[in-house]
Residue frames as a rotation matrix with the C-alpha (Angstrom) as fourth column:
UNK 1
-0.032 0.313 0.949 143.59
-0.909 0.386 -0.157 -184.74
-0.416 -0.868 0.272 -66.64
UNK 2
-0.916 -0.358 -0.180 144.12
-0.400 0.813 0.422 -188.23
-0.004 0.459 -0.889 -67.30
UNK 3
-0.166 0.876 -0.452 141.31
-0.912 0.037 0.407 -190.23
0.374 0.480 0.793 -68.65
UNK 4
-0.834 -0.374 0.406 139.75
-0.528 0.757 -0.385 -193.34
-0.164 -0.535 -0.829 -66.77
UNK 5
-0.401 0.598 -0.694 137.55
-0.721 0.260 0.642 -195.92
0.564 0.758 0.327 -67.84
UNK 6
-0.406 0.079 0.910 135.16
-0.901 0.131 -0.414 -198.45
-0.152 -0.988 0.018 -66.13
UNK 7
-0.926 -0.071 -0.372 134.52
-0.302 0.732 0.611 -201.80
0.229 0.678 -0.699 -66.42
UNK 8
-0.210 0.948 -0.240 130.97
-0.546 0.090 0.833 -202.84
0.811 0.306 0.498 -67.34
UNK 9
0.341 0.413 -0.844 130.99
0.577 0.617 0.535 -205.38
0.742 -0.670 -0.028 -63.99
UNK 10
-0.932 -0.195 -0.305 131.72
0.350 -0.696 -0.627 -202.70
-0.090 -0.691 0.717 -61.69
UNK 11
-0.970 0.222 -0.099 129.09
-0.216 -0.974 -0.061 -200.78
-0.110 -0.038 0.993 -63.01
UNK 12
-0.350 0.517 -0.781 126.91
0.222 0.856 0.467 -203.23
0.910 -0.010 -0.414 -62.91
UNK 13
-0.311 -0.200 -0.929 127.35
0.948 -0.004 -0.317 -203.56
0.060 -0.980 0.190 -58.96
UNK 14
-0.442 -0.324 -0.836 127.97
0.728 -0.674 -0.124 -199.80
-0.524 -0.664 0.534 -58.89
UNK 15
-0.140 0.028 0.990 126.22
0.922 -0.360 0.141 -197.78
0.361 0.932 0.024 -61.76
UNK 16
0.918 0.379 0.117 125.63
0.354 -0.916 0.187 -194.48
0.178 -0.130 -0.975 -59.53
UNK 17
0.548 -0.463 -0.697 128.95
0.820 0.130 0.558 -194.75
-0.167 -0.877 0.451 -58.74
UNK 18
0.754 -0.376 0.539 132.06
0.403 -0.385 -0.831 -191.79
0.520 0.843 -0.138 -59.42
UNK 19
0.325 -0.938 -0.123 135.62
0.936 0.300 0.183 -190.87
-0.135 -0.174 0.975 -58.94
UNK 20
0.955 -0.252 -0.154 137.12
-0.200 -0.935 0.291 -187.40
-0.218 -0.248 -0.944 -57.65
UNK 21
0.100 -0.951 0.291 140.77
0.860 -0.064 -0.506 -187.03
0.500 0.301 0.812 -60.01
UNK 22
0.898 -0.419 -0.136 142.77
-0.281 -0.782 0.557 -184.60
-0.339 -0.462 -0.819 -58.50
UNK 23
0.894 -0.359 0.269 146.32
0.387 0.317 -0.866 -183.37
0.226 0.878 0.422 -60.10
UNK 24
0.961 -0.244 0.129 149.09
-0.240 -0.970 -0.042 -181.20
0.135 0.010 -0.991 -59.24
UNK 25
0.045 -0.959 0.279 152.79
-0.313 -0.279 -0.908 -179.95
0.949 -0.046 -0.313 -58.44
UNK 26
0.862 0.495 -0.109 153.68
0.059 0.116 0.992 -181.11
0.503 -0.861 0.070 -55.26
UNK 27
-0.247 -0.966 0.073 156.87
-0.515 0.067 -0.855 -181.22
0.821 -0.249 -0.514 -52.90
UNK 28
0.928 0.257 -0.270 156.80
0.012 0.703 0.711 -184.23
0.372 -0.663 0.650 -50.27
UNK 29
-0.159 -0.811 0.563 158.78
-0.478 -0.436 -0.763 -184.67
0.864 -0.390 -0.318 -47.23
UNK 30
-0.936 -0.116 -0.334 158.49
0.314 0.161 -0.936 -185.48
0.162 -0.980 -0.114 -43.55
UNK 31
0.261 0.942 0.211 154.78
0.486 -0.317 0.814 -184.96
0.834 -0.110 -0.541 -41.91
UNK 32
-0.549 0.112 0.829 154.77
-0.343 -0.934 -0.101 -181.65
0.763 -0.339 0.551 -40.05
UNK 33
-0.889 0.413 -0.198 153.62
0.441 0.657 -0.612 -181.47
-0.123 -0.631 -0.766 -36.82
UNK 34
-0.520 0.650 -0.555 150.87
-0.719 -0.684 -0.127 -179.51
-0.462 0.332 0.822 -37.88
UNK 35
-0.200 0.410 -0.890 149.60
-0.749 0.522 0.409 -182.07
0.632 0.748 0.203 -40.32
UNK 36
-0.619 -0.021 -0.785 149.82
0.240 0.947 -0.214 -184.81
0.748 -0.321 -0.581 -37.47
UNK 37
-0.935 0.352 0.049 147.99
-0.251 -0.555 -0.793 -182.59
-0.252 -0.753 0.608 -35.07
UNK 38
-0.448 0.646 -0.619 145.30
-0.890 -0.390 0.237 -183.24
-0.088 0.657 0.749 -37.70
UNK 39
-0.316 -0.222 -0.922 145.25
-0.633 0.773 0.031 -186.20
0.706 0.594 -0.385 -38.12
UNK 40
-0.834 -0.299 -0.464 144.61
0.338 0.390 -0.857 -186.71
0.437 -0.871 -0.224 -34.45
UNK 41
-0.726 0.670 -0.153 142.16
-0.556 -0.704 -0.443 -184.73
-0.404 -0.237 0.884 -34.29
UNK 42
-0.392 -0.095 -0.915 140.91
-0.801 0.525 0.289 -186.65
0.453 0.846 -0.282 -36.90
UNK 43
-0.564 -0.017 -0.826 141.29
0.115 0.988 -0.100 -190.01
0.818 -0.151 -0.555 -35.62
UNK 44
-0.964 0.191 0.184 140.02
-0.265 -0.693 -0.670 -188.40
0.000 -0.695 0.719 -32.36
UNK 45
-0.372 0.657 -0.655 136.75
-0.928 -0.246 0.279 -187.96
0.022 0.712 0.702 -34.26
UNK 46
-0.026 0.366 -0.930 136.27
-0.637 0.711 0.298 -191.56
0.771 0.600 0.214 -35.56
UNK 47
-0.863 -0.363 -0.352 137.41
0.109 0.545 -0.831 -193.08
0.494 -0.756 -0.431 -32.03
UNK 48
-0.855 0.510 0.089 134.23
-0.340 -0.424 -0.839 -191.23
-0.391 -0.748 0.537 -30.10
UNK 49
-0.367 0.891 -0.268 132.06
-0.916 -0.396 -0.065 -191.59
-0.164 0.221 0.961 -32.92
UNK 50
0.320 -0.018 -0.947 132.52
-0.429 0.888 -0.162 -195.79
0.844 0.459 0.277 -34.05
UNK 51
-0.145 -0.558 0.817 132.99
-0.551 0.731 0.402 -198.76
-0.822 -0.392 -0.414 -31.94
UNK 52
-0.662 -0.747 -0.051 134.58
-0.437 0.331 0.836 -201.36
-0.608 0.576 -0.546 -34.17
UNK 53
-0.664 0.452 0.596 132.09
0.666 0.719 0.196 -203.65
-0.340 0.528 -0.779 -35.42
UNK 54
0.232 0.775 -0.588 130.38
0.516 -0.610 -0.601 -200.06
-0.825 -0.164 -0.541 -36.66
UNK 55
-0.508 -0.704 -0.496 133.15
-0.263 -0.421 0.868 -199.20
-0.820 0.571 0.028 -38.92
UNK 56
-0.931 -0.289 -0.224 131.74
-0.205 -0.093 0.974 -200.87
-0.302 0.953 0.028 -41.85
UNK 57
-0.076 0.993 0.088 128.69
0.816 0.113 -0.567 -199.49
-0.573 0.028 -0.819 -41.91
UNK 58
-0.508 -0.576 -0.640 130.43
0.043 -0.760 0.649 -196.37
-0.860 0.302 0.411 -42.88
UNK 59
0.572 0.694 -0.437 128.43
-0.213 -0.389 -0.896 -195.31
-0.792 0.605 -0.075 -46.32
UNK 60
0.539 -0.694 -0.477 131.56
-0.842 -0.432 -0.322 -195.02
0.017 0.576 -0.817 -48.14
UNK 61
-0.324 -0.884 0.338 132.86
-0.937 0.349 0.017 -198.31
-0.133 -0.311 -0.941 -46.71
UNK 62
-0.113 0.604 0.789 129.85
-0.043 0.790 -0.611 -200.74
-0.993 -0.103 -0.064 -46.78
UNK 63
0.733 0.209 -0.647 129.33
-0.649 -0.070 -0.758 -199.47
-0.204 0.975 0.084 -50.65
UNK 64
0.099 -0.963 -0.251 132.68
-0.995 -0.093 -0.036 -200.96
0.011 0.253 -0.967 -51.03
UNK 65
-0.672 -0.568 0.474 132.86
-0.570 0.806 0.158 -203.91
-0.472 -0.164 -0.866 -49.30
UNK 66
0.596 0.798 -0.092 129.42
-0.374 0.174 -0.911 -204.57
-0.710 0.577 0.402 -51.74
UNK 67
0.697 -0.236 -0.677 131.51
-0.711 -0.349 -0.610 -204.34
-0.093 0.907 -0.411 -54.46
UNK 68
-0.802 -0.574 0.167 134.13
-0.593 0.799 -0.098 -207.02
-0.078 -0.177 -0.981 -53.21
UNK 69
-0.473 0.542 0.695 131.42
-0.168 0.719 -0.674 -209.24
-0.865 -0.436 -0.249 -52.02
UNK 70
0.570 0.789 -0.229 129.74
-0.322 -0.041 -0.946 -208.86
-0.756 0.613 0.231 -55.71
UNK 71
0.706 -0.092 -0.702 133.14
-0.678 0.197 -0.708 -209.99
0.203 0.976 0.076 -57.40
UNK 72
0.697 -0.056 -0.715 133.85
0.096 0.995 0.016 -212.86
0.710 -0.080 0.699 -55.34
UNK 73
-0.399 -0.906 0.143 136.43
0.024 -0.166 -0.986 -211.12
0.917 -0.390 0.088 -52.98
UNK 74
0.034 0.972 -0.234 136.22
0.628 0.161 0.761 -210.83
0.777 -0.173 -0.605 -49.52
UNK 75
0.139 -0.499 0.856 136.51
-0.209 -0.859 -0.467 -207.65
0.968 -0.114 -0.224 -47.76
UNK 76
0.924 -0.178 0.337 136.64
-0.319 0.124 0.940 -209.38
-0.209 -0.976 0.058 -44.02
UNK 77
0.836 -0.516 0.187 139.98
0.193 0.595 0.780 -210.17
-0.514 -0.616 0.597 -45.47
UNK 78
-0.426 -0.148 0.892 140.68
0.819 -0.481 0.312 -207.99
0.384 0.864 0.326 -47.98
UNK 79
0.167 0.534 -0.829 139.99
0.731 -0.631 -0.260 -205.14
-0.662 -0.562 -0.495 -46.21
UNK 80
0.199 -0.065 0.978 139.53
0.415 -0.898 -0.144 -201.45
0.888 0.435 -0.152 -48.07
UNK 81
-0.297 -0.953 -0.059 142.07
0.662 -0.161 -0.732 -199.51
0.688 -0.256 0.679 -47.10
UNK 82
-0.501 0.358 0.788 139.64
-0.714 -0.685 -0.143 -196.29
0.489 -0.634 0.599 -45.21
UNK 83
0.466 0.878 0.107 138.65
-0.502 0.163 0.849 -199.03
0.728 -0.450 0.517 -43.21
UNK 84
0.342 -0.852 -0.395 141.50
0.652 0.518 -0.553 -200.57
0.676 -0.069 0.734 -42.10
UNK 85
-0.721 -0.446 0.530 142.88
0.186 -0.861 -0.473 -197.21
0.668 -0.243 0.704 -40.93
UNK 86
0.114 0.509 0.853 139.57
-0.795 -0.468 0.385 -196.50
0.595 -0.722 0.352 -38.80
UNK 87
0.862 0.346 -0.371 139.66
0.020 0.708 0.706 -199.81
0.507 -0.616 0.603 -37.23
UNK 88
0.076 -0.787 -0.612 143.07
0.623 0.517 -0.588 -199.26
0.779 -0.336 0.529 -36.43
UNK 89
-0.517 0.022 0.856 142.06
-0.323 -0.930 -0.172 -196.26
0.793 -0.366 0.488 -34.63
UNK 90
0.386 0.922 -0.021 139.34
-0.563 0.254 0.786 -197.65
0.731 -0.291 0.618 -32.81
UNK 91
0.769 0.018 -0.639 140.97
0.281 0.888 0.364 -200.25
0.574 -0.459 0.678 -31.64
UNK 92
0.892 -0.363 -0.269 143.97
0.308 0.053 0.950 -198.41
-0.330 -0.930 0.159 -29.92
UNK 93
0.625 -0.492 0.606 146.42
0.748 0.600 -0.284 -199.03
-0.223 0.631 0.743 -32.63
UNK 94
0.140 -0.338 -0.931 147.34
-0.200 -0.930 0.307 -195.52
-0.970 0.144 -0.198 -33.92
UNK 95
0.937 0.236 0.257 148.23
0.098 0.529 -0.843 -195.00
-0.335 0.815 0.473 -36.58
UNK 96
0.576 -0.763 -0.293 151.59
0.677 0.244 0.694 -194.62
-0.458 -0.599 0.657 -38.29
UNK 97
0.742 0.368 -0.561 153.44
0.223 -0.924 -0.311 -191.44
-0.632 0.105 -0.768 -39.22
UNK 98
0.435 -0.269 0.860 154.63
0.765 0.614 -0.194 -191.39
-0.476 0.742 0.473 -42.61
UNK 99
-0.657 -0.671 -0.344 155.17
0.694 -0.717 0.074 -188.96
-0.297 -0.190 0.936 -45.05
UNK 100
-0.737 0.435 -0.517 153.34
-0.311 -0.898 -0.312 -185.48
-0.600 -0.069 0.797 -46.17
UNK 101
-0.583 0.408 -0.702 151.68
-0.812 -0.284 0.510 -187.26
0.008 0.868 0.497 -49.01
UNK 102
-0.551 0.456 -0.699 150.61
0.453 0.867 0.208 -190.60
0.700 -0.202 -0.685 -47.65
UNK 103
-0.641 0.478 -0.600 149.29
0.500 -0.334 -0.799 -188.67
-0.583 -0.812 -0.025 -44.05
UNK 104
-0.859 0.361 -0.365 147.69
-0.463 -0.850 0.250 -186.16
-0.220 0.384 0.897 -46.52
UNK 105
-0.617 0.488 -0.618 145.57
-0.445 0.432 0.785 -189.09
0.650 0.759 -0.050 -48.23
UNK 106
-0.588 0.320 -0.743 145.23
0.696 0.669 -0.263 -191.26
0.413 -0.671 -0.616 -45.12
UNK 107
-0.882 0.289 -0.372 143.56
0.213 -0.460 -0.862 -188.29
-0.420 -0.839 0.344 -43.30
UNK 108
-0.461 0.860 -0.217 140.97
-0.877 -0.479 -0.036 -187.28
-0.135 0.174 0.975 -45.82
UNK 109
-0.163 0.681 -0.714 139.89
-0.347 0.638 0.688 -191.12
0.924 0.360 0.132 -46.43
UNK 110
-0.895 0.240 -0.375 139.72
0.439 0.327 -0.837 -191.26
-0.078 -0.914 -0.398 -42.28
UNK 111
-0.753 0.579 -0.313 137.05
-0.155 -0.618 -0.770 -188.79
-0.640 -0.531 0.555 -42.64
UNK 112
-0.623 0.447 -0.641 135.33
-0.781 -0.321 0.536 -189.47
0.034 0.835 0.549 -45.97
UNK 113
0.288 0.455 0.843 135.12
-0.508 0.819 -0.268 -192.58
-0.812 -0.351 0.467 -45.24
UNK 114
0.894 0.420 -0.157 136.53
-0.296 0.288 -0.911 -193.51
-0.337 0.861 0.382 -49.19
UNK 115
0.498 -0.790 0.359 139.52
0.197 0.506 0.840 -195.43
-0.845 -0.347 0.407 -50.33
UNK 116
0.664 -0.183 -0.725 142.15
-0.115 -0.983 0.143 -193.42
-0.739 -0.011 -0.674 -51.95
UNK 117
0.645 -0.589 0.486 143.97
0.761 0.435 -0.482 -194.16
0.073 0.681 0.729 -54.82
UNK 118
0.806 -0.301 -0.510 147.11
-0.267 -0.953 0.141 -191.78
-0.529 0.023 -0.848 -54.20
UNK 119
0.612 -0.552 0.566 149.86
0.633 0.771 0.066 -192.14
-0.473 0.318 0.822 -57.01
UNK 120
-0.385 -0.640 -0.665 153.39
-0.236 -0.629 0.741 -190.36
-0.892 0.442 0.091 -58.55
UNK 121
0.667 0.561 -0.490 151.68
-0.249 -0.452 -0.857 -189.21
-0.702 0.694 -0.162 -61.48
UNK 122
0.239 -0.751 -0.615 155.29
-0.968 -0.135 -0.211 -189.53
0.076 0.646 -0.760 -63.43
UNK 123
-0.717 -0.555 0.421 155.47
-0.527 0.828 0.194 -193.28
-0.456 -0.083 -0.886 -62.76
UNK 124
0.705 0.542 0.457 151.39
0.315 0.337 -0.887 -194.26
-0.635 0.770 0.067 -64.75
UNK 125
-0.905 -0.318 0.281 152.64
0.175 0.324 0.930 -195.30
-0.387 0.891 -0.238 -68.05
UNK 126
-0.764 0.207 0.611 149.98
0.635 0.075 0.769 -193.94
0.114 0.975 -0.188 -70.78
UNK 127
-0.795 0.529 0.296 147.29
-0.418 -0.832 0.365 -190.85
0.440 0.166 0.883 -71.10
UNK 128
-0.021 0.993 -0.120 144.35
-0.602 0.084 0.794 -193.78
0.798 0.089 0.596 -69.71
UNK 129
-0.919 -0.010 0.395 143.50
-0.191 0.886 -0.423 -196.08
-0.345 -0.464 -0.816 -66.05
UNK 130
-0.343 0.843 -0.413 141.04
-0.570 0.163 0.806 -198.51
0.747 0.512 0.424 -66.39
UNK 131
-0.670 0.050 0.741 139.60
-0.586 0.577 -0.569 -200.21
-0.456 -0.815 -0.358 -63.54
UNK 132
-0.268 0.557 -0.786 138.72
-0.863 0.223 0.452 -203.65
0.428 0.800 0.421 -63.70
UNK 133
0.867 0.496 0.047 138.31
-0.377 0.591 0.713 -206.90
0.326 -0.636 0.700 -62.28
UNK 134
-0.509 -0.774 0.377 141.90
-0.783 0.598 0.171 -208.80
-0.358 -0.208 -0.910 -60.80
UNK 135
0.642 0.324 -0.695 142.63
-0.580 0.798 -0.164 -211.87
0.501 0.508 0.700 -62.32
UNK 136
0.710 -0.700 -0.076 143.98
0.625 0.578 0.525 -215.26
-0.324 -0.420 0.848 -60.95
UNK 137
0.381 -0.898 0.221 147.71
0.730 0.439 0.525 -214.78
-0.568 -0.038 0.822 -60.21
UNK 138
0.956 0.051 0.289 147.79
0.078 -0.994 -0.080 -211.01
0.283 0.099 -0.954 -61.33
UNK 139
-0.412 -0.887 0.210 151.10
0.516 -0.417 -0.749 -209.56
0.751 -0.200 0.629 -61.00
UNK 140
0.598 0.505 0.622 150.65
0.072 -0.808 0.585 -207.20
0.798 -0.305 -0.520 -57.98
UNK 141
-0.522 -0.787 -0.328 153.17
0.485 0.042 -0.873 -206.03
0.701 -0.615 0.360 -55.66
UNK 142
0.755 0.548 0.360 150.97
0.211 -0.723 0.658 -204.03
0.620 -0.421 -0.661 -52.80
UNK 143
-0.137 -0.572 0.809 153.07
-0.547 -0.636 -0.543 -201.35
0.826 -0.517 -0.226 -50.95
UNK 144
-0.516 -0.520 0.681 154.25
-0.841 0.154 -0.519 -203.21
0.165 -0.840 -0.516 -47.87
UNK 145
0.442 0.860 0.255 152.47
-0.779 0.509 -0.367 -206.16
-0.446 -0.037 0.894 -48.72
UNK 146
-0.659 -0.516 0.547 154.55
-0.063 0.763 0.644 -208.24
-0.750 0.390 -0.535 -51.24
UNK 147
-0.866 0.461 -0.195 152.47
-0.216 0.008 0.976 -209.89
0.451 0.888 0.092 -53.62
UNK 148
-0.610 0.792 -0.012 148.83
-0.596 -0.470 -0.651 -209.40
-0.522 -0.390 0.759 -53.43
UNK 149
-0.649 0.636 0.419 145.93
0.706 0.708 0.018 -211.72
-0.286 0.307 -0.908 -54.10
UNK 150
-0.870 0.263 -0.418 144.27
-0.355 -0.921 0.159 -208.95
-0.343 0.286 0.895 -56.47
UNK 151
-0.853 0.518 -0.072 141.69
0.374 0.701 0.607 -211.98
0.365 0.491 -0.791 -58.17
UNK 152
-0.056 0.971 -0.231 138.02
0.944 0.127 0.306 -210.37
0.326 -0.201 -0.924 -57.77
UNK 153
-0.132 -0.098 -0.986 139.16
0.775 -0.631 -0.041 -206.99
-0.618 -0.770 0.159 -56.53
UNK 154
0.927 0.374 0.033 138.67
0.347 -0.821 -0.453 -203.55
-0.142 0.432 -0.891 -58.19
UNK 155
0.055 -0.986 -0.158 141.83
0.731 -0.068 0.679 -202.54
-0.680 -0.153 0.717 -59.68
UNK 156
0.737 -0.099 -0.669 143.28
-0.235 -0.965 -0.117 -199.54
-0.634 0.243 -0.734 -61.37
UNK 157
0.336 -0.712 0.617 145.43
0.791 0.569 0.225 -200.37
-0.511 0.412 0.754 -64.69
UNK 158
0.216 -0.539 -0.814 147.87
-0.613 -0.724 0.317 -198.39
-0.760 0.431 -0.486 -66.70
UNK 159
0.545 -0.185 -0.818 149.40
-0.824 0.067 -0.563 -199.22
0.159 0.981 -0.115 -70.15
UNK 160
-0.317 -0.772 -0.551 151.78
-0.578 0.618 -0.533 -202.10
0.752 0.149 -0.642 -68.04
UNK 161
-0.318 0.322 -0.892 149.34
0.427 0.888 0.169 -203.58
0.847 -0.327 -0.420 -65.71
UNK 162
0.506 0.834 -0.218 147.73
0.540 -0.109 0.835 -202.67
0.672 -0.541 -0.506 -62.02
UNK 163
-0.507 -0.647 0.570 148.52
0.180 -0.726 -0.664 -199.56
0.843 -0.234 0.485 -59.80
UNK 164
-0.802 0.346 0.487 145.35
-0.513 -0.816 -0.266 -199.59
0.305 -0.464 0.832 -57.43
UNK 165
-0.410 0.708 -0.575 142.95
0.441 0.706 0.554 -201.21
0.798 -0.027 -0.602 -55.41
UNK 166
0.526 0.640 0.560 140.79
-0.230 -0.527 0.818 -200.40
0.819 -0.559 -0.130 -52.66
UNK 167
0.888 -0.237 -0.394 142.98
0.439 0.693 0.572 -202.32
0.137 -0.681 0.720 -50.31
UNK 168
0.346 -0.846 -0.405 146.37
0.059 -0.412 0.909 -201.30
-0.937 -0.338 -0.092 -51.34
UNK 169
0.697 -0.411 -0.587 148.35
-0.706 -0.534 -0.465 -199.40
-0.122 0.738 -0.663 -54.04
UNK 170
0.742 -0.629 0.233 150.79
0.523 0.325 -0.788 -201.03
0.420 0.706 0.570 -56.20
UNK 171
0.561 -0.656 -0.504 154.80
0.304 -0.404 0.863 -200.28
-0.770 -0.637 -0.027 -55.28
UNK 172
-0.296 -0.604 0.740 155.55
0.941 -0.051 0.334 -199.15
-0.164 0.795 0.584 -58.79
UNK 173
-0.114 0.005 0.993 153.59
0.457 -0.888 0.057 -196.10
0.882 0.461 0.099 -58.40
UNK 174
0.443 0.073 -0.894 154.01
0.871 -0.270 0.409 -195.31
-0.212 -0.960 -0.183 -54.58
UNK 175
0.934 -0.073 0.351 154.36
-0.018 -0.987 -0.157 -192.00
0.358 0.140 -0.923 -53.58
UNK 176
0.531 -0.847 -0.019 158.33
0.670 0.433 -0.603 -190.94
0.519 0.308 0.797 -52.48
UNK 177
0.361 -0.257 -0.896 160.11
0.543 -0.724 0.426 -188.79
-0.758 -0.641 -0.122 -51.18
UNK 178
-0.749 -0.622 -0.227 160.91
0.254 -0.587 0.769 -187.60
-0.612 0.518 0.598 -54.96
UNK 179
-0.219 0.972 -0.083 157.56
0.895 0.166 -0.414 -187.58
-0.389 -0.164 -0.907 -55.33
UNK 180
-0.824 -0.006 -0.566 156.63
0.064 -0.995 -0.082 -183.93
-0.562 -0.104 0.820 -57.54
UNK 181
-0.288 0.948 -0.137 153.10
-0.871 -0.199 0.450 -184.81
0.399 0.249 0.883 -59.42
UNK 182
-0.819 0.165 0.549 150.49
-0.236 0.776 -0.586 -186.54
-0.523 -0.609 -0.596 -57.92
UNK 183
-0.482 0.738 -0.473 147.69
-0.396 0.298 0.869 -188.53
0.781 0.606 0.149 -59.14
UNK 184
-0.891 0.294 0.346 144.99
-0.290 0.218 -0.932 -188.51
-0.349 -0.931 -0.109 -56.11
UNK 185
-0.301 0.947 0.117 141.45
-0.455 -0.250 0.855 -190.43
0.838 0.204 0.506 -57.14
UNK 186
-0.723 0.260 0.640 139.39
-0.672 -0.048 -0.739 -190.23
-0.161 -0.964 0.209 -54.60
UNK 187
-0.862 0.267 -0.431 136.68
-0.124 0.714 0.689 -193.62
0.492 0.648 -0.582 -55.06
UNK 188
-0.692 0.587 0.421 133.46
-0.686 -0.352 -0.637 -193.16
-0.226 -0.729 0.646 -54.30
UNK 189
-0.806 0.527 -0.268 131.28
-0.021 0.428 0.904 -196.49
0.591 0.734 -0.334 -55.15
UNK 190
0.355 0.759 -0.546 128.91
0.914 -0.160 0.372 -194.94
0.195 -0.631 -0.751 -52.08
UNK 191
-0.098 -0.418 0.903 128.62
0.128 -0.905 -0.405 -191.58
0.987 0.076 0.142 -51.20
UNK 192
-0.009 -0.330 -0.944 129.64
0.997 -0.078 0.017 -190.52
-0.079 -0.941 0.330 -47.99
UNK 193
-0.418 -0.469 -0.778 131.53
0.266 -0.882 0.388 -186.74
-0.868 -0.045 0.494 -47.74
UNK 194
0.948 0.246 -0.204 129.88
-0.117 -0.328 -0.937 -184.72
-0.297 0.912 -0.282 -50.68
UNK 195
0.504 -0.817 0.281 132.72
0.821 0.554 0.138 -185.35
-0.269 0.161 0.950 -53.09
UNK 196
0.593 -0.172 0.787 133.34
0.338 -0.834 -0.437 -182.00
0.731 0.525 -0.436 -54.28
UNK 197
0.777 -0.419 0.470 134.07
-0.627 -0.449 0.637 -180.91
-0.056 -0.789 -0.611 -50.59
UNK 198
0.732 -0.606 0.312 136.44
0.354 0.729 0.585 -183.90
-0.583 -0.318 0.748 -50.25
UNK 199
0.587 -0.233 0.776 138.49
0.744 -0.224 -0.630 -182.49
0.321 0.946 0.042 -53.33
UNK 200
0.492 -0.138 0.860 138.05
-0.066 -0.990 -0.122 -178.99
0.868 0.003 -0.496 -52.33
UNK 201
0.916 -0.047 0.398 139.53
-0.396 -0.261 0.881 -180.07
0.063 -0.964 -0.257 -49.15
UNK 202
0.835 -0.403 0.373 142.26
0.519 0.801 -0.297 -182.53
-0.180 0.442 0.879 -50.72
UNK 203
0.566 -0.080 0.821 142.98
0.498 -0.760 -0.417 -179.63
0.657 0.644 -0.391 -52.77
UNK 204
0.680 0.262 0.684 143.53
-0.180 -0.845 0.503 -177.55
0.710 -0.465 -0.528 -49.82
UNK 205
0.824 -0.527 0.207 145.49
0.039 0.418 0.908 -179.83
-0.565 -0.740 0.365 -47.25
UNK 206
0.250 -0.940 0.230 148.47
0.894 0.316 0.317 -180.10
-0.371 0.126 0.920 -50.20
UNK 207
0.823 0.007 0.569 148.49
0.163 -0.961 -0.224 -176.49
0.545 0.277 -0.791 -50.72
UNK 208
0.803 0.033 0.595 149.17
-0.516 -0.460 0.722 -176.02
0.298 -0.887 -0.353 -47.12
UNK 209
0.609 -0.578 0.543 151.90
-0.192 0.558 0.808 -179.07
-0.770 -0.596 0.229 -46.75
UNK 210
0.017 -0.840 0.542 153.02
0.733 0.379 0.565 -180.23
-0.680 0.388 0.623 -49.66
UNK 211
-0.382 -0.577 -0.722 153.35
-0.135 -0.738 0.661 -176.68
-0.914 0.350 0.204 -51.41
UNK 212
-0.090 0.506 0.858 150.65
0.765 0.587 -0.266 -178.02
-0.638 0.632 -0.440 -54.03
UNK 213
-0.608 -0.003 -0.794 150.63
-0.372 -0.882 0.288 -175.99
-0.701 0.471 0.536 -57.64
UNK 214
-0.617 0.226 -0.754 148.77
-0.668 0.357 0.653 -176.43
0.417 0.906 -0.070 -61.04
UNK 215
-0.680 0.651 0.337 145.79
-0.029 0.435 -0.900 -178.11
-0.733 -0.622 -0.277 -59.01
UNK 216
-0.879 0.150 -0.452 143.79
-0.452 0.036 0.891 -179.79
0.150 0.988 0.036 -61.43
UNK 217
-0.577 0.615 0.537 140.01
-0.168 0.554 -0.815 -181.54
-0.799 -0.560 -0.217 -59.74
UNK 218
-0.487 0.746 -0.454 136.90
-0.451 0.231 0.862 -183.30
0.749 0.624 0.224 -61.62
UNK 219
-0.390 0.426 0.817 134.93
-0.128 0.853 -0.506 -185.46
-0.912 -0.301 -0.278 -60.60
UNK 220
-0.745 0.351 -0.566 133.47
-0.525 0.214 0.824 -188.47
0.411 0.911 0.025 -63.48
UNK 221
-0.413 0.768 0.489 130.35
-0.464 0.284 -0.839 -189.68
-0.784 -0.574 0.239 -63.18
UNK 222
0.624 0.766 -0.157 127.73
-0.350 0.094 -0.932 -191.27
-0.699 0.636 0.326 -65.78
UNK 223
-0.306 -0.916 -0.259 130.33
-0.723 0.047 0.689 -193.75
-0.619 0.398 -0.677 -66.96
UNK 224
0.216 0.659 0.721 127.64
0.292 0.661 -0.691 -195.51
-0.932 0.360 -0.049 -69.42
């Protein structure tokens, strides 16, 4: 399991906070209607239960947008990413149907309420991530985004530079369609969903779709 480190001003902000890793074999593809049935169901769910300006009260979401708001970002514009997704629900929007491994992520962080860090395991570049603050003028390509004002934001680094934020993944380690290990952490700087279950359900959803082997889970905590 790959080893991940936290920076002292996060934990600052966040010191109860901790992070569900999840590993494995995978085979990606087209989302199934099965899997989109879910998802609907899902979304279903968050439509009946939120009206918009409720979303980010969310446990799992308000912790978050703390955490921006404590290193100078701001999440009314800089949204985190399991919030984004409910509001788009909420509001009418749908959402949009991708593939087995993005729908796989996007569905458990509709429900958890926690923003997902989902990444091709074979594209992180060294044995360690660290998450730290963005700096001015960061490199950062976000996945359908271009370049990304990362400056204040919680980011995920490898050995060559940022792969992850609450907002939006990096397009150097997007999942693919050649996609065969994943790196899935699940971020929890509020709890919401007990995190184990989230896993154990994680766990479970790429069994069933994406043909998931060699399923590795933790969860770190008590990063002092």
């Amino acid at each position: 399991m790959i080893n991940v480190e936290i920076d002292p001003r996060i934990l600052e902000v966040c010191p109860s906070m901790q992070i569900g890793l999840l590993r494995a074999d995978v085979v990606n593809g087209d989302t199934c209607d099965e899997l989109w049935h879910e998802i609907e169901q899902e979304a279903a769910v968050v439509a009946s239960n939120y009206e918009l300006l409720a979303i980010n009260k969310r446990p799992a979401i308000a912790a978050t947008r703390k955490l921006y708001k404590a290193l100078g970002k701001d999440p009314g514009r800089y949204r985190v990413a399991s919030e984004a997704l409910c509001r788009r629900i909420v509001r009418g929007l749908g959402l949009y149907r991708l593939t087995t491994l993005i729908d796989v992520v996007n569905l458990v962080s509709i429900k958890s309420g926690y923003p997902i860090s989902g990444l091709d395991a074979s594209k992180i570049e060294g044995d360690t991530l660290t998450m730290g603050v963005g700096e001015n003028d960061e490199p950062y390509c976000g996945i359908g985004r271009g370049q990304l004002n990362i400056e204040g934001m919680p980011v995920y680094r490898d050995a060559l530079g940022g792969i992850a934020t609450p907002t939006s993944d990096e397009e150097r380690t997007k999942f693919t369609l050649e996609t065969r290990k994943v790196q899935i952490n699940v971020n929890a700087f509020g709890l919401e969903m007990p995190l184990d279950e989230t896993l154990d359900w994680t766990a479970q959803l790429l069994e069933k779709y994406a043909d998931a082997t060699n399923i590795e889970k933790t969860i770190k905590r008590n990063f002092f």
